[in-house]
C-alpha positions in Angstrom: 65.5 241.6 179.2 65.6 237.8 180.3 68.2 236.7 183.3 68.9 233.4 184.8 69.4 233.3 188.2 70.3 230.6 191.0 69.2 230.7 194.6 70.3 229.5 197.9 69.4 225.9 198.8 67.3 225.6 195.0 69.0 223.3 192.3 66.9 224.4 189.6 68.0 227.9 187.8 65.2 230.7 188.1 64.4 233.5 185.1 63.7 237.1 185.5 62.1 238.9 182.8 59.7 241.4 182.2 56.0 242.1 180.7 54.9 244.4 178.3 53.8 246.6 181.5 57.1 246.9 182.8 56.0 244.3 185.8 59.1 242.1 186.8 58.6 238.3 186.6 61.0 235.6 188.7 60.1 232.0 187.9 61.3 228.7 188.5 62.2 227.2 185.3 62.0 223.6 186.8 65.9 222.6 185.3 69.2 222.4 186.3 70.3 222.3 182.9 71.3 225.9 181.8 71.2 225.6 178.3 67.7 224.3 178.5 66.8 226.5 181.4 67.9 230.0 178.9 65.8 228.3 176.1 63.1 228.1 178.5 63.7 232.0 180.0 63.9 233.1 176.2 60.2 231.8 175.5 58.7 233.2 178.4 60.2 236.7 178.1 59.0 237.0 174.1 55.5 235.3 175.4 55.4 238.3 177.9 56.2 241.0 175.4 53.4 241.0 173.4 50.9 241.4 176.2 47.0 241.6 175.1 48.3 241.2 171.8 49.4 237.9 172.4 46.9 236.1 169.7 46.4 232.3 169.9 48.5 231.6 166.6 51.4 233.9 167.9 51.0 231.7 171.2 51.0 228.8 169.7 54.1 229.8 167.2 56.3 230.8 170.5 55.3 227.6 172.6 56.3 225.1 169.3 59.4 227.1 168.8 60.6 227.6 172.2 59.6 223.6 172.8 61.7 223.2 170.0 64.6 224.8 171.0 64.5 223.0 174.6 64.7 219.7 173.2 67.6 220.7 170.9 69.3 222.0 173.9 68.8 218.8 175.6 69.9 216.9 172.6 66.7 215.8 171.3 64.6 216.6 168.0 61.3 217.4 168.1 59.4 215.1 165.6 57.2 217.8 163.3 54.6 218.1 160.1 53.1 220.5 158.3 49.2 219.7 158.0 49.4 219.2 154.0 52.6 216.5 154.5 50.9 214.7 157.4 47.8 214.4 155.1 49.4 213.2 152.5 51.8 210.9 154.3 49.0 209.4 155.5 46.9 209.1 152.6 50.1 206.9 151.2 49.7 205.0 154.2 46.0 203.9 154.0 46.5 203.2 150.1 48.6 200.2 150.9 46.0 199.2 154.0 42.5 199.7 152.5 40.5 198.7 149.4 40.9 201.0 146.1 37.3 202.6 146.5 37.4 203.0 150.4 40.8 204.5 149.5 39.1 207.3 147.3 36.5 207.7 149.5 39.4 208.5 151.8 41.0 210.5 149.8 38.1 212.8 148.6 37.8 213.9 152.2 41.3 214.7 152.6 41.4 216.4 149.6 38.3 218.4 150.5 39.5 219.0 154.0 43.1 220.4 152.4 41.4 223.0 150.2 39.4 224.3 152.6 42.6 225.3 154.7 44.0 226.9 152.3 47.3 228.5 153.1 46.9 227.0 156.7 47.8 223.8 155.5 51.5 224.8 155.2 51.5 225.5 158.5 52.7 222.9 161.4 49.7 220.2 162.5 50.0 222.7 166.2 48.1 225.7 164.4 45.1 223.0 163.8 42.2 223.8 165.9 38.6 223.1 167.0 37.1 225.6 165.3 38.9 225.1 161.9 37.6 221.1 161.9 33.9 222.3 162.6 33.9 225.1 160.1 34.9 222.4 157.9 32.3 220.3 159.2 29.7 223.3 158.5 30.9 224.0 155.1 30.6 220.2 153.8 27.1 220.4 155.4 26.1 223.0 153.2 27.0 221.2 150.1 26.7 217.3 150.6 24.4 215.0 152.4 24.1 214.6 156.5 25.7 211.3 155.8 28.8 212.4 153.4 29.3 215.4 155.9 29.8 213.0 158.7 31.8 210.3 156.8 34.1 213.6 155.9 34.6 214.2 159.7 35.5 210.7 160.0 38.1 210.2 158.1 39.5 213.7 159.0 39.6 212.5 163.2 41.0 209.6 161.7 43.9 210.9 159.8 44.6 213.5 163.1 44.6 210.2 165.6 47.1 208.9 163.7 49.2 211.8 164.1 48.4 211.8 167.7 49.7 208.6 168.1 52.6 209.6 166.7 53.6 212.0 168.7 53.1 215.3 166.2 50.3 216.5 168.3 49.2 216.4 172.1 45.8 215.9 171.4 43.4 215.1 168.4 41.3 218.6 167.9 39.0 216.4 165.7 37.6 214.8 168.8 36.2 217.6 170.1 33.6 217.9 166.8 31.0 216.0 167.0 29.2 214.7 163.8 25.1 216.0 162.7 22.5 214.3 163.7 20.4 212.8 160.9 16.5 214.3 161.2 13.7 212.9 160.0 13.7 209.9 157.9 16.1 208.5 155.0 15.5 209.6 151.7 16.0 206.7 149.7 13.0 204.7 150.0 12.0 201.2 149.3 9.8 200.8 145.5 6.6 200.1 144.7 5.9 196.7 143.4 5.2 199.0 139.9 8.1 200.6 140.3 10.1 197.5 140.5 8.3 196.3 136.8 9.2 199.1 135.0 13.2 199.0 136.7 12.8 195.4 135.4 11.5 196.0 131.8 14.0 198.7 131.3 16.5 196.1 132.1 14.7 193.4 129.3 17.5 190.7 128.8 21.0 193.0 129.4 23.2 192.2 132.1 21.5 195.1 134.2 18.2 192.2 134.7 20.9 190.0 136.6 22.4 192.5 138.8 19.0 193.9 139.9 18.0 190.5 140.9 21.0 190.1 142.9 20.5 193.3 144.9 16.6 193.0 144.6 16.5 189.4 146.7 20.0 189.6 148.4 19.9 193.5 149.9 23.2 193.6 149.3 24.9 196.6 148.5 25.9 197.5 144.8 29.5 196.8 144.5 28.8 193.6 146.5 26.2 192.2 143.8 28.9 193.8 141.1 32.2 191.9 142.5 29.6 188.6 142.9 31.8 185.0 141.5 30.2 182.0 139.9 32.3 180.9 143.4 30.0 182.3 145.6 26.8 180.8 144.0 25.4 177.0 144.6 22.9 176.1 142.2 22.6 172.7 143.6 21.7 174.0 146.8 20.2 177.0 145.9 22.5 179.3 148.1 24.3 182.4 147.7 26.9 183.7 150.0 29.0 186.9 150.3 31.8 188.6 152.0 30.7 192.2 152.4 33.2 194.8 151.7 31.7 197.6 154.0 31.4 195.4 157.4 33.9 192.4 156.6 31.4 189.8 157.5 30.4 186.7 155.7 26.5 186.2 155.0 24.8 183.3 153.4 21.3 183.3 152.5 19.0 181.1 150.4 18.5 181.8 146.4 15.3 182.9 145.7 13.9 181.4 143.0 13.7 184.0 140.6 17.5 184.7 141.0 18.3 181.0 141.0 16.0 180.6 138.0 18.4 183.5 135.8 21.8 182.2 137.3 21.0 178.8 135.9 20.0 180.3 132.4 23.5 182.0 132.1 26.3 180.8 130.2 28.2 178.8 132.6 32.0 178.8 133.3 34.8 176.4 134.2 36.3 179.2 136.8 34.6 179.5 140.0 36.3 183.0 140.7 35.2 184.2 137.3 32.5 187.6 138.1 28.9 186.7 137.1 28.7 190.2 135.6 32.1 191.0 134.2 31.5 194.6 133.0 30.0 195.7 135.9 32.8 194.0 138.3 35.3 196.0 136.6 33.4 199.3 136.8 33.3 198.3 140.5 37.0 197.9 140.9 37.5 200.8 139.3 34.8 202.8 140.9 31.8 201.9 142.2 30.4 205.6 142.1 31.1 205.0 137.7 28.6 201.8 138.1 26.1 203.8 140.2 25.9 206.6 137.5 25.5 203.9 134.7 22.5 202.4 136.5 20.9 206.2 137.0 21.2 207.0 133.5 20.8 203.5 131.1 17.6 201.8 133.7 16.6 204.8 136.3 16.1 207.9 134.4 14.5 205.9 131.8 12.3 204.4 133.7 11.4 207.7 134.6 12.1 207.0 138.6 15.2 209.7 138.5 15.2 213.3 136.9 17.1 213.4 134.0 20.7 214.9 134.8 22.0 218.5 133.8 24.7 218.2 131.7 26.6 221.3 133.5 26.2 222.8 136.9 25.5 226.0 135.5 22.3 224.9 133.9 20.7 223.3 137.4 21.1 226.3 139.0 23.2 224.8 141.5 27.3 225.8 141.7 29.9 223.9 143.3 29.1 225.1 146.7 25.3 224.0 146.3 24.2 221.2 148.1 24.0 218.0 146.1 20.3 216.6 145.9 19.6 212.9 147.0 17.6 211.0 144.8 15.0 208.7 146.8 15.4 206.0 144.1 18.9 204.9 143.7 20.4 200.4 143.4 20.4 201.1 147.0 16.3 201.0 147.1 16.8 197.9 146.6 18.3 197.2 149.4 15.2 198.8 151.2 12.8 197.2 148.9 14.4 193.4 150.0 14.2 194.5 153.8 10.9 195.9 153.7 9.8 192.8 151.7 11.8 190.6 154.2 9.6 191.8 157.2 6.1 192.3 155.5 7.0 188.0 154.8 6.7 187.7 159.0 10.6 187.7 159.5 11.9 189.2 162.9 14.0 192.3 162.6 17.2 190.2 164.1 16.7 187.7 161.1 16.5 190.5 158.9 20.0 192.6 160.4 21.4 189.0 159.6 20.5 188.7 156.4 21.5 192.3 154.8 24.3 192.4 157.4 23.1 195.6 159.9 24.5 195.8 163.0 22.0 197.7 164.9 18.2 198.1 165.2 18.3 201.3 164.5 19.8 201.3 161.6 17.6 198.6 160.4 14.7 200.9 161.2 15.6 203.1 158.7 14.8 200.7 155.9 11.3 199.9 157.0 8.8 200.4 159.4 7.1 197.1 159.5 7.4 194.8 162.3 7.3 191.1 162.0 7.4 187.5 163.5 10.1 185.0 163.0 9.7 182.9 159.6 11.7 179.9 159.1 11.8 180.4 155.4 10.8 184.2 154.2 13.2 184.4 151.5 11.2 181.4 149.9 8.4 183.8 150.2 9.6 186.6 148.6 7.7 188.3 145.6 8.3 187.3 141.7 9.0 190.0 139.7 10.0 188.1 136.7 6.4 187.3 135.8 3.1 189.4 134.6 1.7 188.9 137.9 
């Protein structure tokens, strides 16, 4: 049984209690306050019952509890979430802060996280640990991509920072997983000059031929070239500029000719913030992933550059938990195709970050393996793939 005790010449009260073993305890319990002081002697005596059997979750049950009950004592609240409110509250929170697709990327990795809990969720954000963030981490790994695995991670740390900073946790268990380190090289992959033809006559005169362009001699990335606006394009002076949604930076280039050459021959427009492809800017804003499986299945698998898509799970072989197979040719190859293309035209690798709007060499490295000298104009001198030669 727990006692409080004072001693001579001590202002704070001490508790005696007793272990499992029968060994008598007599701490300090570093308050004058009684009432707080008896919450305190309460915690320590249950901690000290259950002896070996004391398991981490039981430990951490008592310590939020009795932490709990010392701050009502003392006439405070202790602020508190479960994992699955905190989640959600600050899903609600990023909805209003961040784009509509970053949003659902955002989203999908909560969501993912969640179910993978299970009934832990329900449980208060002090239960999370370590472990349960990297056996998340291992379980994405075994059914998405390096990449999507560590963009999952991400956004979890994230979302558990947050409720640091809040005060529902002491410390962000997220932070102590680290994310998976990327071997070997990318598996998209820039295209052959034949493979770009037949991308191109698949396309014939549909919208998809101007939206290829855009990526093929911009390298920007797909919902860039979707959300594009007469705005952005100067036909006089043969420039393009855009805003990109991933890194927030502006980048303006030169038009090559072959995409100045199909902007001029579209119908023109009287509003500048009118989309140059209107279908495919609202399958953008929508989501982008919806305009990526369009291009896969009207130009790539036509073009027989993608393996045609099961219709069911089931018949691939592959179940939910199966990893999901990356397809080396995706509208992001050409995004490798105008870097590689870029370099082999003598640019330097810092004119070429510039222009597709990389903040690192090595992440530029990825896209190519060339190396170059500076080049005053190398867009200018940038294949044609609009003609027979």
């Amino acid at each position: 049984m727990a006692s409080l005790h004072r001693q001579p010449g001590k202002p704070n009260w001490f508790c005696a209690f007793t272990d499992q073993t029968g060994k008598r305890h007599f701490k300090s319990t570093g308050t004058t306050d009684k009432k707080t002081a008896q919450q305190i002697c309460r915690t320590w005596a249950n901690a000290a019952l259950h002896g070996d059997g004391l398991t981490v979750e039981k430990a951490r049950e008592l310590i939020s509890r009795g932490v709990a009950d010392v701050m009502l004592a003392s006439g405070q609240s202790l602020p508190g979430s479960t994992i699955r409110d905190w989640c959600k509250r600050w899903l609600e929170t990023k909805e209003v802060e961040n784009e509509a697709t970053t949003h659902s990327r955002y989203e999908l990795a909560i969501r993912g996280f969640v179910d993978f809990l299970g009934a832990k969720t329900d449980k208060d954000l002090d239960h999370l640990s370590a472990n349960d963030v990297l056996r998340f981490r291992e379980s994405c790994a075994k059914q998405v991509s390096v990449a999507s695995t560590n963009t999952n991670l991400r956004v979890v740390r994230t979302c558990l920072n947050a409720a640091f900073r809040q005060g529902l946790v002491e410390r962000n268990v997220a932070s102590q997983v680290s994310g998976l380190k990327e071997r070997g090289e990318s598996k998209r992959r820039a295209l052959t000059m034949e493979e770009v033809r037949r991308i191109m006559e698949m396309c014939a005169d549909t919208p998809w031929r101007g939206l290829v362009l855009v990526g093929l001699y911009t390298g920007q990335r797909l919902a860039d070239c979707a959300r594009l606006t007469w705005q952005q394009v100067d036909l006089v002076k043969t420039s393009i500029w855009f805003v990109t949604q991933k890194t927030g930076k502006r980048l303006s280039m030169r038009l090559a000719k072959p995409l100045a050459d199909h902007l001029s021959a579209l119908p023109s427009t009287d509003d500048s913030n009118a989309p140059v492809f209107p279908r495919f800017a609202e399958m953008a804003e929508k989501n982008v992933s919806s305009l990526s499986n369009a291009f896969a299945l009207e130009i790539l698998i036509p073009a027989g550059l993608m393996a045609p898509r099961p219709t069911n799970k089931k018949s691939s072989g592959v179940g939910r938990t199966g990893k999901r197979q990356v397809n080396e040719v995706t509208f992001h190859s050409l995004r490798h195709t105008f870097t590689t293309w870029l370099k082999a035209t003598g640019a330097s690798n810092a004119l070429a970050q510039l222009i597709v709007g990389h903040d690192s060499p090595l992440v530029s490295s990825r896209y190519t393996h060339l190396s170059a000298e500076d080049t005053t104009e190398p867009i200018g001198k940038l294949p044609d793939v609009t003609t027979d030669h």
